[in-house]
C-alpha positions as CSV (number, residue, x, y, z in Angstrom):
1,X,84.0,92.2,100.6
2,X,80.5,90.8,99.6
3,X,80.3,89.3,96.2
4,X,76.3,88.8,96.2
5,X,74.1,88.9,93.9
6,X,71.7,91.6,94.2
7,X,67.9,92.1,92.9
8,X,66.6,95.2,91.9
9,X,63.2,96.0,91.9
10,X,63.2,98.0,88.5
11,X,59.6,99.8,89.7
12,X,56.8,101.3,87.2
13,X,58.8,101.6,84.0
14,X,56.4,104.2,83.1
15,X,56.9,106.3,86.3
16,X,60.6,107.0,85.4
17,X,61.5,108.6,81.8
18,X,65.3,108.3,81.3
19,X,64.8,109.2,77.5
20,X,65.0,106.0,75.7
21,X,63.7,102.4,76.1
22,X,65.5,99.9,78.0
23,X,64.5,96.6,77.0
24,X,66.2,95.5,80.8
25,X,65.2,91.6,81.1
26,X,63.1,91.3,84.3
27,X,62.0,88.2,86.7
28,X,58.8,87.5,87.5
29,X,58.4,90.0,90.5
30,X,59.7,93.2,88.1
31,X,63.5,93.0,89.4
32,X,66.7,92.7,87.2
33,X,69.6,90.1,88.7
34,X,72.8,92.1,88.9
35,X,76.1,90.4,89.2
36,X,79.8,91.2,91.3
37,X,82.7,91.7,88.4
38,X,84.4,88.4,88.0
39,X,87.9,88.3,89.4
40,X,89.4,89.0,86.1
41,X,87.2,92.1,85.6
42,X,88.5,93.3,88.8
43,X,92.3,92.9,87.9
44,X,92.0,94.3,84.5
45,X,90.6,97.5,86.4
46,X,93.5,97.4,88.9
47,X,96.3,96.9,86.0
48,X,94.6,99.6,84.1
49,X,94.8,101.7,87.5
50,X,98.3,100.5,88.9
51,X,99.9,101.4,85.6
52,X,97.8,104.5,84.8
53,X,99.0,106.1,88.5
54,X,103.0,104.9,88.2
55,X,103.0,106.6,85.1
56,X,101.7,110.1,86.9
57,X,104.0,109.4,89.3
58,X,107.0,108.8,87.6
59,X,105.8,112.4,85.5
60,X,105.6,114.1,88.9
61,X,108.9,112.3,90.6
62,X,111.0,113.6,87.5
63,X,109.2,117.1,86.8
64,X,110.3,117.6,90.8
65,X,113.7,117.1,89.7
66,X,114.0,117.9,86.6
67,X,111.4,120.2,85.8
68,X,111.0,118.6,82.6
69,X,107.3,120.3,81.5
70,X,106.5,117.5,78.8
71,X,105.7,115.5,82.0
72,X,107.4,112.3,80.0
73,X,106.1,109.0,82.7
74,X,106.8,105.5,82.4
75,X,106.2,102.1,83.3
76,X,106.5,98.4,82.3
77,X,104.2,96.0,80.7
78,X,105.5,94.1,84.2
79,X,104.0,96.4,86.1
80,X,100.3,95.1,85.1
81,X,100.7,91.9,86.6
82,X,102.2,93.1,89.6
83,X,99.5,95.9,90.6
84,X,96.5,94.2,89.3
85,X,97.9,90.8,92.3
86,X,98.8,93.1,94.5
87,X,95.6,95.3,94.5
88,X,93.3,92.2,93.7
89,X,95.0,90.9,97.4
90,X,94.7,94.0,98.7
91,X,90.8,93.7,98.5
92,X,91.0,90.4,100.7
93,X,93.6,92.2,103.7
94,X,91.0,94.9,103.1
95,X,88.0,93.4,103.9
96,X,90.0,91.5,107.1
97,X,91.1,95.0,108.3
98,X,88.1,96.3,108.2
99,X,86.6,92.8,110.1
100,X,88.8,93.5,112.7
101,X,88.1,97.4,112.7
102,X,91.4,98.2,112.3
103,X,91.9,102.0,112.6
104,X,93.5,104.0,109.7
105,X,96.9,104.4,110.5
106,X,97.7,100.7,111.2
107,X,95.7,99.6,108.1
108,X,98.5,102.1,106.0
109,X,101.2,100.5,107.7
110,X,100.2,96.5,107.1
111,X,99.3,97.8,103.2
112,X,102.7,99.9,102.6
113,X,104.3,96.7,104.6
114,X,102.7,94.4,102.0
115,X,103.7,96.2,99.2
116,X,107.4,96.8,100.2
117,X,107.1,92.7,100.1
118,X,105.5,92.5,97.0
119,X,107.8,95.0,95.1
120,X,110.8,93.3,96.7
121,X,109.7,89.8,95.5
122,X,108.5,90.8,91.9
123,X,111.9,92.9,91.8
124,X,114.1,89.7,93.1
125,X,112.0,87.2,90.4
126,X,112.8,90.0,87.7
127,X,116.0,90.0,88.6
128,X,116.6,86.9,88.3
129,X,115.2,87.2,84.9
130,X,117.2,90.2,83.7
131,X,114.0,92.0,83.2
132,X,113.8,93.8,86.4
133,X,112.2,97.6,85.4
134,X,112.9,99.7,88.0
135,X,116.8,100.2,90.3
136,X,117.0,102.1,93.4
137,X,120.2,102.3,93.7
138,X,120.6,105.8,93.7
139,X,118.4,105.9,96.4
140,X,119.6,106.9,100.0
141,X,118.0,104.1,102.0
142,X,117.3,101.5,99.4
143,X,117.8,97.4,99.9
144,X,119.7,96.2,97.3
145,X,118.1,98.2,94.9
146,X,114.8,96.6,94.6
147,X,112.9,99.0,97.3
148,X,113.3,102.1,98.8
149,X,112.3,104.0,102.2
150,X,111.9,107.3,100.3
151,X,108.7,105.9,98.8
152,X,107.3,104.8,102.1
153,X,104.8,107.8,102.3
154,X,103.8,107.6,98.4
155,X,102.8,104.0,98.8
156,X,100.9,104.6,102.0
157,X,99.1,106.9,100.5
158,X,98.6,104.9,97.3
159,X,97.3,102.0,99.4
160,X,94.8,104.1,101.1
161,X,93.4,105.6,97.7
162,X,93.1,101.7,96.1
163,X,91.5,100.6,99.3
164,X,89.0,103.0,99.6
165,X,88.4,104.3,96.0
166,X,89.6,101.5,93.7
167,X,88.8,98.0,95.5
168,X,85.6,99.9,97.2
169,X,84.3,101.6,93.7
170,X,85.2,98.2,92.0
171,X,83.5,95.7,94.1
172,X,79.9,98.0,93.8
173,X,79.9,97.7,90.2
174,X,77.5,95.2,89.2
175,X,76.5,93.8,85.6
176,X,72.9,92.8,84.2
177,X,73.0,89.2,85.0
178,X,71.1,88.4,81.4
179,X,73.4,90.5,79.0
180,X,76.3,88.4,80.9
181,X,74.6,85.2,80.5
182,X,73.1,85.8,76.5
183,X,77.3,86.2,75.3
């Protein structure tokens, strides 16, 4: 994970025609300062995308059963705290596993792993609370209702798709260092 900030030499402006004038601030040398997404950038993205794929999944999980075509999905308003943590410390065990070279398969098992724990805890707190969304009960191999084995596979895959897409998209998105600082 490498939060610097970066220069970038913006060149002969007159050399490259996009099609309209960009009135980019520049240093001295010619390069604009571009900055990492602040941490709460980064887990607005990854509520936006936790929510956005639970609710395709619960349209898939149900059309396989019920072959319900409207595709209804759902979620919680829970469930953007809980993916945009669990993603947001998914980019720190990323950046570890990927330290340690840690080959594919054992960096799906330590992320499903850690988010069996984090679904079990956020589902215990709820719980607790009364306002716990989601019941697997029903479910074959299930632990007290809170998680289930039948999603191992899903959330592997999940994990894998945040890490390499999400977290690794999110982190090379930077911002024009003046049009942050002139708000």
């Amino acid at each position: 994970m490498e939060f610097r900030t970066q220069l970038v030499n913006r060149g002969d402006s007159k050399s490259y025609n996009s099609g309209f004038e960009t009135n980019t601030p520049t240093d001295v040398y010619g390069q604009v300062t571009l900055l990492p997404l602040s941490p709460l950038a980064r887990l607005y993205i990854y509520a936006l995308h936790g929510c956005a794929c639970e609710v395709a999944f619960t349209a898939a999980w149900n059309w396989y059963y019920t072959r319900d075509q409207r595709l209804p999905g759902s979620t919680s308003l829970w469930a953007l705290l809980i993916y945009s943590s669990a993603i947001f410390l998914m980019e720190f065990m990323s950046a570890r596993l990927h330290q340690r070279h840690c080959p594919l398969l054992l960096r799906a098992t330590v992320y499903t792993l850690f988010i069996y724990l984090w679904e079990f805890s956020w589902g215990f707190l709820l719980r607790l609370l009364e306002a716990c969304p989601w019941d697997y009960s029903d479910f074959k191999y299930n632990l007290i209702g809170l998680v289930t084995l039948e999603y191992a596979v899903p959330w592997a895959f999940a994990a894998l798709l945040a890490e390499k897409h999400v977290i690794g998209n999110t982190l090379k998105i930077r911002l024009n260092a003046e049009s942050i600082l002139s708000r």
